[in-house]
Every structure is written in C-alpha cells, then in structure tokens.
N, C-alpha and C positions, 0 to 999 in steps of 0.2 A: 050724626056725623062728627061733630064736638069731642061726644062720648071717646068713640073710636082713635080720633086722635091723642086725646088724653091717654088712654090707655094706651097705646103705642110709645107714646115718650115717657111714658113710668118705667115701660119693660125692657125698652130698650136699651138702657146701662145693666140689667140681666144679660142680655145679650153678649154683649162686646169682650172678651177675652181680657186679661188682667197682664198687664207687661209688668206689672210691678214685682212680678214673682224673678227676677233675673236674681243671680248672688251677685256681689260684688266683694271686692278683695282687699281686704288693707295690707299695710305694711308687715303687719305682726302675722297674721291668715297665709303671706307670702313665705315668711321665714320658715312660719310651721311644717308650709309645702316642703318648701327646699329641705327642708333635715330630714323631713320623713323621707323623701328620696333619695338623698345622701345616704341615710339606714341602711337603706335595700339594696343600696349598689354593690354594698361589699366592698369598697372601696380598696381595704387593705388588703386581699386576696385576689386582688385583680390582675392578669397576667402584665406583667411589664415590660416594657421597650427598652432600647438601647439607652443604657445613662437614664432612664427614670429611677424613681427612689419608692420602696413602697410607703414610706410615712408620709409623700410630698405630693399635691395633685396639682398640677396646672389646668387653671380655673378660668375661664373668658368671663370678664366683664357684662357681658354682651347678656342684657335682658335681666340684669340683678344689680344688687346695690353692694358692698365689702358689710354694711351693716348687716344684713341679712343675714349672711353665711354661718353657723354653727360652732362655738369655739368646742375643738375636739380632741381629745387627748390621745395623742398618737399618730395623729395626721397634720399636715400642713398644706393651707392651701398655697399656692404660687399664684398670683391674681396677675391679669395680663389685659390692656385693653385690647380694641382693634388694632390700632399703629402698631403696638407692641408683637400680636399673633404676626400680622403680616410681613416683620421684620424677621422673625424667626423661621418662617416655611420655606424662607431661600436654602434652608439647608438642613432641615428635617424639623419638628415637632409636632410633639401629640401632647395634644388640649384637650380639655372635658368642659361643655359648653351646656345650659339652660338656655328652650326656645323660648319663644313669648309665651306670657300667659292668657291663654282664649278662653273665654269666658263664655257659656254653652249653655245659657238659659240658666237652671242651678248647678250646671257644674263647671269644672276650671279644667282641662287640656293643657299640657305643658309636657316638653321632651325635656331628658338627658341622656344626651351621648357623646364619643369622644370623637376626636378628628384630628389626623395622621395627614399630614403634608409636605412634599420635598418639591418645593420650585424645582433645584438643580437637578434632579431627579425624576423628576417631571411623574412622580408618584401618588398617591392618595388614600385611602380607606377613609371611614365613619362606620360608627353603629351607635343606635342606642334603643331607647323606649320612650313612646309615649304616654305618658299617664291620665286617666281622670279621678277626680277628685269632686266630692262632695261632701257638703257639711251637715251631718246629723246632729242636733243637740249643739253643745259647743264643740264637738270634735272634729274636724278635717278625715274621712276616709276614701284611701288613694288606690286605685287597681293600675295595673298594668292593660293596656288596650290595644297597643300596636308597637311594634317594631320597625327598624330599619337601618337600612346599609348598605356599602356601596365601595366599589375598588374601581379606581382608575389607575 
C-alpha cells in the first residue's frame, strides 16, 4: 500500500498541466505590436473625412502609452485622451483607437479601428481588425482574425 502511494505522488506533478507556458508582454513586445499594425493599416492611403489630413491620425490614448507609438516620417499622430474624444463628438470626429491587449495563453489579441461620432447628429460608424500575435524566436508574428463594424 506505501508502495502505491509513493508512486502516485511521484507521478503526479507528470500529471498536472504547466500554466507557466502563458506569454507575457512588456513595454518594448507592445510597441513592436503597435507599428507592426500601424504597417498594415495603410494609414496614408486611407480614405478620408471631412477636415482630416492624410499626414495626421487622431490617435485615442485609450490602452497605450505616447512612448510607445512609432516616430514616422510622413505621418503625425494627433493624441487625444477620453475628456479630450468626448469633448470633440458633440460635433463630429473620427479617431483611430487600440483595444486592450488580451493575453490568450501564447498569444496577444488586440484591435484597431476607427470611430466616427456626432453627439449633435446623433450619428456613428466604427470599423477595424482584430489581431493575434505570437512570438516565434525573438520575432512578434501578427495575422489578422476578425473584423468589425457598425452604423448608428
């Protein structure tokens, strides 16, 4: 009976599933995210709104840090906190926004899309992409996985 036990409590850390396999994200892993997706959006060929600029993006705050963002030759971002977005949609603007970053076992989940708002107007659209991302080697590689959008 002894036996029996013994062997049970040897093999039983064989058993048990390893949580330690999760990624985590630092600061620099973030940034890398953010440009690779900045890349792909095209940013400067993007169709544009009334009074936007194509060298200039308005950029939300919201889920990233100014240090982060990519210095870029040809584009400017426009950075806006919340107070700031919500002061501006009484009377039209369109912002380009990063969700949070979800963290999915080894890989990272994170959207960009933009978002079109008129309080006075009582108007709305968004679209964007959701991405995942994993890390081979030292490299960050990102697909595209879902979409979305929406008109009120």
């Amino acid at each position: 009976m002894r036996n029996i036990f013994l062997t049970l409590v040897f093999l039983l850390p064989l058993s048990v599933p390893s949580f330690a396999q999760n990624v985590s994200i630092s600061r620099q892993d973030k940034a890398i995210i953010i440009r690779s997706i900045l890349n792909r959006s095209n940013l400067p060929n993007r169709g544009l709104s009334i009074g936007e600029k194509a060298d200039e993006l308005n950029l939300s705050l919201e889920n990233i840090e100014p240090s982060l963002l990519p210095r870029s030759k040809g584009m400017t971002f426009i950075l806006f906190n919340r107070q700031q977005i919500s002061e501006r949609i009484k009377t039209g603007f369109l912002y380009y926004e990063f969700g949070r970053f979800k963290i999915r076992g080894k890989r990272i989940h994170v959207s960009f899309g933009y978002y079109f708002e008129n309080h006075a107007g009582q108007t709305g659209y968004s679209g964007g992409l959701v991405y995942e991302f994993k890390k081979v080697g030292k490299r960050w590689l990102g697909t595209e996985i879902n979409g979305f959008g929406s008109i009120s």
